[in-house]
DSSP file (Angstrom, degrees, kcal/mol; ACC not computed):
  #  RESIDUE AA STRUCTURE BP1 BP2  ACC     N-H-->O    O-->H-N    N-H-->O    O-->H-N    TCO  KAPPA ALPHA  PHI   PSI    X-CA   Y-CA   Z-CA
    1    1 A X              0   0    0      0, 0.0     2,-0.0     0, 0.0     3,-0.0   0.000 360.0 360.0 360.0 142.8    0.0    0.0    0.0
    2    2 A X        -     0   0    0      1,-0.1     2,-0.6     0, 0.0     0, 0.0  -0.322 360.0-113.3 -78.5 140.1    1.1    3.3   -1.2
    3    3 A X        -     0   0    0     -2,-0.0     2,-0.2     2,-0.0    -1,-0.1  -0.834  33.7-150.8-106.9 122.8    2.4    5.8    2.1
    4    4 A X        -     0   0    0     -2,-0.6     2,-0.4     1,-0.0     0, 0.0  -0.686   1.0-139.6-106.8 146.8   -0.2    8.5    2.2
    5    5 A X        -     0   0    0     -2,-0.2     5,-0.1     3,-0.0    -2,-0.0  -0.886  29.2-109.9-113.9 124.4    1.0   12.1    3.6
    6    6 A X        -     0   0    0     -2,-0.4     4,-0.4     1,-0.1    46,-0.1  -0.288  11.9-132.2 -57.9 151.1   -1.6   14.0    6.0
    7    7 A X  S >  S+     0   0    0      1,-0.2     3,-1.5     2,-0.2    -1,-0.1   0.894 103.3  69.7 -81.7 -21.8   -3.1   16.7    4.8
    8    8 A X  G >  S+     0   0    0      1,-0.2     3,-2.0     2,-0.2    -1,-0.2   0.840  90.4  63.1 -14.8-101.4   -2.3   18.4    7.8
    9    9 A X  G >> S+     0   0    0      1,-0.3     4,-1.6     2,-0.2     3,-0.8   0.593  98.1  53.9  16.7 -60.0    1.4   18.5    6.9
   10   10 A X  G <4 S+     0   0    0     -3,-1.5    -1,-0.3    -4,-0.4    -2,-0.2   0.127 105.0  55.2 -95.5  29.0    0.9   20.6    3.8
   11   11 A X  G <4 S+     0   0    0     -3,-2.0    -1,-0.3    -4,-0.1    -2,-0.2  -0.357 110.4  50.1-125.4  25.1   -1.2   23.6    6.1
   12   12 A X  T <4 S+     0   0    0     -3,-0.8    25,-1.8    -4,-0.1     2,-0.7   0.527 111.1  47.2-120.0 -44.4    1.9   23.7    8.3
   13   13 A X     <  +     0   0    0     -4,-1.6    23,-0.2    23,-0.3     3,-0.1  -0.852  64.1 177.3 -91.5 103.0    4.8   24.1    5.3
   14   14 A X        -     0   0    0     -2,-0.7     2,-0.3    21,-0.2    22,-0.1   0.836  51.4 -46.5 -71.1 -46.1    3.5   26.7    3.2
   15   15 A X  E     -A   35   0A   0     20,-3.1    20,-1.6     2,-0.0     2,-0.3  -0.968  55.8 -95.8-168.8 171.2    6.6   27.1    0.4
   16   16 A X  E     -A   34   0A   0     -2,-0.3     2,-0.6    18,-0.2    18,-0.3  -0.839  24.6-135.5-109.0 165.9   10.2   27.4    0.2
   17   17 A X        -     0   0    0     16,-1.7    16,-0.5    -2,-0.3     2,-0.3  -0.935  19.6-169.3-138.1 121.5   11.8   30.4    0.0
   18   18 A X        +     0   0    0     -2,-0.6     2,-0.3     5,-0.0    -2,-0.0  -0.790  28.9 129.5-109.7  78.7   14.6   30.3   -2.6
   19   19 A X  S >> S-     0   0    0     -2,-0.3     4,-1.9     1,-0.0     3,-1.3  -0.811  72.8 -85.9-126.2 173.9   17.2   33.5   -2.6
   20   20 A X  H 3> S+     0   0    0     -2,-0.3     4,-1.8     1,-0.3     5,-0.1   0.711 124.5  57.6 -43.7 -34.8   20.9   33.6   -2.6
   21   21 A X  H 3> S+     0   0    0      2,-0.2     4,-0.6     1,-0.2    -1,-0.3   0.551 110.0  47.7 -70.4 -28.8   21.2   33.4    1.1
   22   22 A X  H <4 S+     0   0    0     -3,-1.3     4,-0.3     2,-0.1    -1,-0.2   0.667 107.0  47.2-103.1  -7.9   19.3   30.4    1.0
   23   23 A X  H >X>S+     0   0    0     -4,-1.9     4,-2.0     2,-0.2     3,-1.4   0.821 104.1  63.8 -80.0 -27.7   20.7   28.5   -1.3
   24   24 A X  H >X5S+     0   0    0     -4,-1.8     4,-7.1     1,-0.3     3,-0.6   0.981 105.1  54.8 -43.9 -51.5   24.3   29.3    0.2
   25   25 A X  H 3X5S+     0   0    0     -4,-0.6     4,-1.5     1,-0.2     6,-1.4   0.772 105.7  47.2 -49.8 -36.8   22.9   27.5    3.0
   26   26 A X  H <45S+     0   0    0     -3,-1.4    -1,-0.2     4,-0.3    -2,-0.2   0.480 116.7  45.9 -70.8 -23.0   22.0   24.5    1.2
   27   27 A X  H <<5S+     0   0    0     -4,-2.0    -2,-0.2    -3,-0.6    -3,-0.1   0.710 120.0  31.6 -32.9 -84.4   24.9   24.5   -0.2
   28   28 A X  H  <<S+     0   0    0     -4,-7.1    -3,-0.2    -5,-0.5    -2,-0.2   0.963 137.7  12.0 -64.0 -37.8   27.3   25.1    2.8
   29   29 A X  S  < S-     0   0    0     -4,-1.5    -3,-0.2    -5,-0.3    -1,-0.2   0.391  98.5-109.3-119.9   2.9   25.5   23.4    5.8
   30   30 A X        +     0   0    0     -5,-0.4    59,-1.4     1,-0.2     2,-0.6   0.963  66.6 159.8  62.4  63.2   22.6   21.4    4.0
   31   31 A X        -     0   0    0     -6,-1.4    57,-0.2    57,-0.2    -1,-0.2  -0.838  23.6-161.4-111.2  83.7   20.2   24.2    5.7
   32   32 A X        -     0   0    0     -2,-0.6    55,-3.7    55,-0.4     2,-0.3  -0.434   5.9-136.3 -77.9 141.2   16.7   24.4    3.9
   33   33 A X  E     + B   0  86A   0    -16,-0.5   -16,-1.7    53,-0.2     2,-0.3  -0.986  24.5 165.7-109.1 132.7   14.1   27.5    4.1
   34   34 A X  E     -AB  16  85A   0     51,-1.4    51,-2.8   -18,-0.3     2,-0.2  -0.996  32.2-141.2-145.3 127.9   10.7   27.6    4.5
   35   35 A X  E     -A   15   0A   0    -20,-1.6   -20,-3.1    -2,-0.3   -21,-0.2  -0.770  36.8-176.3 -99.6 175.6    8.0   29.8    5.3
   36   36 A X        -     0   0    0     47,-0.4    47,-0.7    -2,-0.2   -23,-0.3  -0.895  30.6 -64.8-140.3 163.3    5.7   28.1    7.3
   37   37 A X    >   -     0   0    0    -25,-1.8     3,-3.7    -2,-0.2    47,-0.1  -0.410  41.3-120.0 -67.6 128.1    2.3   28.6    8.9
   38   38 A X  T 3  S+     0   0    0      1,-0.2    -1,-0.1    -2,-0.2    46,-0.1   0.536 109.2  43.5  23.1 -69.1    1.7   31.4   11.7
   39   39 A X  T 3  S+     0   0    0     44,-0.1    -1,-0.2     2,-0.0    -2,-0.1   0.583  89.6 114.7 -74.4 -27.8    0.6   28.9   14.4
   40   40 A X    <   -     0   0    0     -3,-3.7     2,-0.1   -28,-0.1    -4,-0.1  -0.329  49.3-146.6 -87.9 171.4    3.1   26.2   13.9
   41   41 A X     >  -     0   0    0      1,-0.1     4,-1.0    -2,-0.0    -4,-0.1  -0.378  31.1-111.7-100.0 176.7    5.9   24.9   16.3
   42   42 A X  H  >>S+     0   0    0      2,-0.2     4,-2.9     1,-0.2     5,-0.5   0.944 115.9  57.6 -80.1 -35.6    8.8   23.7   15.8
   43   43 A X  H  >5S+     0   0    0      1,-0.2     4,-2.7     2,-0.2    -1,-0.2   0.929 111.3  50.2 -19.4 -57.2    7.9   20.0   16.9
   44   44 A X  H  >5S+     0   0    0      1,-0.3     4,-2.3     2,-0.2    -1,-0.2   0.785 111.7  46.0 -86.9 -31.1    5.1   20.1   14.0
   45   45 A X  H  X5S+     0   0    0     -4,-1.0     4,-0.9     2,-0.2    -1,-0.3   0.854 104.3  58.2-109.8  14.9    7.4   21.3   11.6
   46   46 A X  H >X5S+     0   0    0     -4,-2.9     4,-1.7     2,-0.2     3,-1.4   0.936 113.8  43.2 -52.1 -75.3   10.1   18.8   12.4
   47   47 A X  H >X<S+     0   0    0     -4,-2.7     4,-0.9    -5,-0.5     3,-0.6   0.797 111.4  53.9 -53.8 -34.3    7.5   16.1   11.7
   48   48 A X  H 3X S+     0   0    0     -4,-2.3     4,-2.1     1,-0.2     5,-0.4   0.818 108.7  52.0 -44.6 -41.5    6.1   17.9    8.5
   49   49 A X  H <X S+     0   0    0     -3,-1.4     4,-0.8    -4,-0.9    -1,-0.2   0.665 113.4  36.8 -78.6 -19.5    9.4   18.0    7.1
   50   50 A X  H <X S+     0   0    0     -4,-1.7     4,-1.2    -3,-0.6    -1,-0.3   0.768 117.1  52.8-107.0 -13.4   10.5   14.8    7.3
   51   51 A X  H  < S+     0   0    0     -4,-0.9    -2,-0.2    -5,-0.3    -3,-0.1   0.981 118.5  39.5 -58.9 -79.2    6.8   13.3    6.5
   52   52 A X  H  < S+     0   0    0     -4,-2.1    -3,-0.2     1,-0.2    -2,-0.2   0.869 128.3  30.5 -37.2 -52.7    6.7   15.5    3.3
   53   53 A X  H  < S-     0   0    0     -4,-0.8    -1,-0.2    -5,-0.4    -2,-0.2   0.652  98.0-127.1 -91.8 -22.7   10.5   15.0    2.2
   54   54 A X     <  +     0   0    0     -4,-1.2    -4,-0.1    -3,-0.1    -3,-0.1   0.992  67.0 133.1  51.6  65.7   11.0   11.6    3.6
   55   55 A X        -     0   0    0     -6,-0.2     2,-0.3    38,-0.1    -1,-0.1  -0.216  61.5-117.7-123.8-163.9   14.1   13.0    5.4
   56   56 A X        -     0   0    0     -2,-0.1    34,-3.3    -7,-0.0     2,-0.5  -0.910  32.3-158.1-152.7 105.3   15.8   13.1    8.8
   57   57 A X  E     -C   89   0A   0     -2,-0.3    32,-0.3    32,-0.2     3,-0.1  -0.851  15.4-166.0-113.0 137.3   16.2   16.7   10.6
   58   58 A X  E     -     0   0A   0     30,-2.4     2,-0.3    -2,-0.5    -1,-0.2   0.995  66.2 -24.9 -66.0 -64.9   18.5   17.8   13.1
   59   59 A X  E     -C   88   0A   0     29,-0.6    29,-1.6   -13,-0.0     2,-0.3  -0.953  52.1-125.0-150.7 162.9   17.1   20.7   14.1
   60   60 A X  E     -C   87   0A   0     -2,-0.3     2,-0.3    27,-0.2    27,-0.2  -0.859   7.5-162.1-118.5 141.4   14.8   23.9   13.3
   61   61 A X  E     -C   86   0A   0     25,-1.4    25,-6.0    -2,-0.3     2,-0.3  -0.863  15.9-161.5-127.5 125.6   15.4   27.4   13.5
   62   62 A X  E     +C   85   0A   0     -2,-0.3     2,-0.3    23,-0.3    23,-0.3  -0.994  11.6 176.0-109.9 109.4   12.4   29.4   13.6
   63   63 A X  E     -C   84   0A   0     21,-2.0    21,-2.2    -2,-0.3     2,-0.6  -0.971  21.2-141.8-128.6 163.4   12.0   33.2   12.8
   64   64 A X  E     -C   83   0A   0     -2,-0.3     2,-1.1    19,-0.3    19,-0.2  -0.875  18.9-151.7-124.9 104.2    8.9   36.0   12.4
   65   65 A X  E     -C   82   0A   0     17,-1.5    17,-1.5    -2,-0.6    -2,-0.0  -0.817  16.4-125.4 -84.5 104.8    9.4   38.4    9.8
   66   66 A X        -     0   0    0     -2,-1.1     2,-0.3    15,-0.2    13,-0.1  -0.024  25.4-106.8 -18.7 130.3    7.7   41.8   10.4
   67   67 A X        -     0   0    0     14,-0.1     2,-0.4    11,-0.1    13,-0.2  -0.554  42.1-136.6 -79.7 154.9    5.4   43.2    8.0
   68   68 A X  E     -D   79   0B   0     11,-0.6    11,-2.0    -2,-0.3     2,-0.4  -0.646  13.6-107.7 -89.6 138.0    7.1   46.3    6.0
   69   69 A X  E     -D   78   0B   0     -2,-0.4     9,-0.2     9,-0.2     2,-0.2  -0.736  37.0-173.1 -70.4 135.1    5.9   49.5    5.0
   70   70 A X        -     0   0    0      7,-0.6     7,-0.4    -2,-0.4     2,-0.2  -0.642   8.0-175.0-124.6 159.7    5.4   49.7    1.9
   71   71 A X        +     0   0    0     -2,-0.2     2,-0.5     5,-0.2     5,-0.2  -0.688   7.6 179.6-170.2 131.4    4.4   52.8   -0.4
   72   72 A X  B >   -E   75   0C   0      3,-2.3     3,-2.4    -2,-0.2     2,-1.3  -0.874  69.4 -44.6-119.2 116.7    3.4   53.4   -4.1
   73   73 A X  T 3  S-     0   0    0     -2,-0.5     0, 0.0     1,-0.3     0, 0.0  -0.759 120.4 -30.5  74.6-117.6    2.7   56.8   -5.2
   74   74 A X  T 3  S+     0   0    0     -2,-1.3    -1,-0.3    -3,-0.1     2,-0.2   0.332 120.8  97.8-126.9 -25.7    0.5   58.4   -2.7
   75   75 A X  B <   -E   72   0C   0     -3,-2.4    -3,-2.3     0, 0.0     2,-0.4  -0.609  55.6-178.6-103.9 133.8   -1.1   54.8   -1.8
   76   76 A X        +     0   0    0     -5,-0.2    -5,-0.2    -2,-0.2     2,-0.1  -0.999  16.1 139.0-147.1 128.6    1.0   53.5    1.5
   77   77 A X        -     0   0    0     -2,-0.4    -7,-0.6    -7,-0.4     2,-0.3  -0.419  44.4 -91.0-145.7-132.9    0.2   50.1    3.0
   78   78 A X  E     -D   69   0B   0     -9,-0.2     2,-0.5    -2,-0.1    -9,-0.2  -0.981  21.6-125.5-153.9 142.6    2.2   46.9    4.6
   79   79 A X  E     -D   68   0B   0    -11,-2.0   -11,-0.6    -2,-0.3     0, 0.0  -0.755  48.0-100.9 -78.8 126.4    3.8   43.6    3.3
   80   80 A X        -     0   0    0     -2,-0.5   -12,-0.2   -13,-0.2    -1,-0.1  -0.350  31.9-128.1 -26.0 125.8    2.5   40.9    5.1
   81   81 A X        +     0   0    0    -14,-0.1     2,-0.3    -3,-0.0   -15,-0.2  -0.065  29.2 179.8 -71.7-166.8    4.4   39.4    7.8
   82   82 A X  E     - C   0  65A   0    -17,-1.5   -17,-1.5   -45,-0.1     2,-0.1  -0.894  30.2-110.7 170.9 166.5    5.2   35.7    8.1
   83   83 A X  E     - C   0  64A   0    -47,-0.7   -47,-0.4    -2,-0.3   -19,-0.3  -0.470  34.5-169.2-129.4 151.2    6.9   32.9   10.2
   84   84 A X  E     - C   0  63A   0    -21,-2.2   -21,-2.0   -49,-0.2     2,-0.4  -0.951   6.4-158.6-140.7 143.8   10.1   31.1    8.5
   85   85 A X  E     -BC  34  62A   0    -51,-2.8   -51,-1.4    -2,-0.3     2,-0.5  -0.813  12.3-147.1-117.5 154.0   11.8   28.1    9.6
   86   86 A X  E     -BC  33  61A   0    -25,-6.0   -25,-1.4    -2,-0.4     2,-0.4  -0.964  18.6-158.6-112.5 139.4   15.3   27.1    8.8
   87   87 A X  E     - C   0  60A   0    -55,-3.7   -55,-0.4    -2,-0.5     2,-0.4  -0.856   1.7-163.1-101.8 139.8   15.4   22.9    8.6
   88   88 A X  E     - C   0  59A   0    -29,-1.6   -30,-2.4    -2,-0.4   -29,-0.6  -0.969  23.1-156.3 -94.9 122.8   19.3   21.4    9.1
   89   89 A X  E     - C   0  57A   0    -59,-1.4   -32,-0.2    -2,-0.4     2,-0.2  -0.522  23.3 -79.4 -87.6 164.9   19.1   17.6    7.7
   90   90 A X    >   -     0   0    0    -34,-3.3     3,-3.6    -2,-0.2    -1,-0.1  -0.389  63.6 -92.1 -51.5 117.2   21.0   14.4    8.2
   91   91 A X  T 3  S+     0   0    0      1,-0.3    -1,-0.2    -2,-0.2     3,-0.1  -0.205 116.8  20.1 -35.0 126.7   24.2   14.3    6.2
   92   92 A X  T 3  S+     0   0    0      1,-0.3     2,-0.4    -3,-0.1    -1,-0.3   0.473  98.1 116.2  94.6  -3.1   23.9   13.0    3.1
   93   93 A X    <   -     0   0    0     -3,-3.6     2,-0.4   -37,-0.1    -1,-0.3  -0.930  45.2-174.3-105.7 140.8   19.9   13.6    3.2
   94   94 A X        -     0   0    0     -2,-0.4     2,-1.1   -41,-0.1    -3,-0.0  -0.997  27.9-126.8-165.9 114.9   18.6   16.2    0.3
   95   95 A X    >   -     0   0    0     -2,-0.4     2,-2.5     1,-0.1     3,-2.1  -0.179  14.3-155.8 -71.5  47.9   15.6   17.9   -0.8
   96   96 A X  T 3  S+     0   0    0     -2,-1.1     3,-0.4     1,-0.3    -1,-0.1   0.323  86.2  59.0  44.9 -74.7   14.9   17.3   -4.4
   97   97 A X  T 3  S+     0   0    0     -2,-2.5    -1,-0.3     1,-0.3    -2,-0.0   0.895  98.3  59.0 -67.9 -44.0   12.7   20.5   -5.0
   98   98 A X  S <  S+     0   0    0     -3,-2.1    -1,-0.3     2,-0.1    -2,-0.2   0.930  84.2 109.2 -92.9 -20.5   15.4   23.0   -4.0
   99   99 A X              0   0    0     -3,-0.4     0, 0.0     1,-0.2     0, 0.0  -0.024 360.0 360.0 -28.4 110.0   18.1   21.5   -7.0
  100  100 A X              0   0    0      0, 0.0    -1,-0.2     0, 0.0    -2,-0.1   0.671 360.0 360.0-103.1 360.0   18.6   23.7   -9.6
């Protein structure tokens, strides 16, 4: 029987977040980025991470981005904030998705 992923899991890791800074991290320390939902812990996205990716993580790093001011023309509002976790894996364990 085929190993089915709750859907749970994919409402706690939202996307990955791909810039230079984060691949350098994937790169130097095998360090993956993610934002992740609002609510979640790190416990919950330990287990997401390894459910989804069928991986082994050392540890999570968690941080809370501020929303920004923002302003176009005359019209002035805010970026959304949002939660990001940083994942460290098992040597030798590798996320697919983030290869380019």
């Amino acid at each position: 029987m085929a190993k089915t992923i709750e859907t749970k899991y994919y409402d706690v890791i939202l996307s990955p977040i791909i810039t230079e800074n984060s691949m350098k991290l994937v790169e130097e320390a095998n360090r993956y980025t993610f934002k992740v939902a609002k609510t979640a812990n790190k416990v919950e996205i330990k287990k997401a991470v390894e459910a989804i990716f069928d991986v082994t993580v050392l540890n999570v790093h968690t941080i809370t981005v501020s929303p920004k001011a923002k302003r176009v023309g005359r019209y002035e509002g805010f970026k959304s904030g949002y939660k990001k976790a940083i994942v460290q894996l098992k040597e030798g364990d590798k996320i697919a998705a983030f290869a380019i």
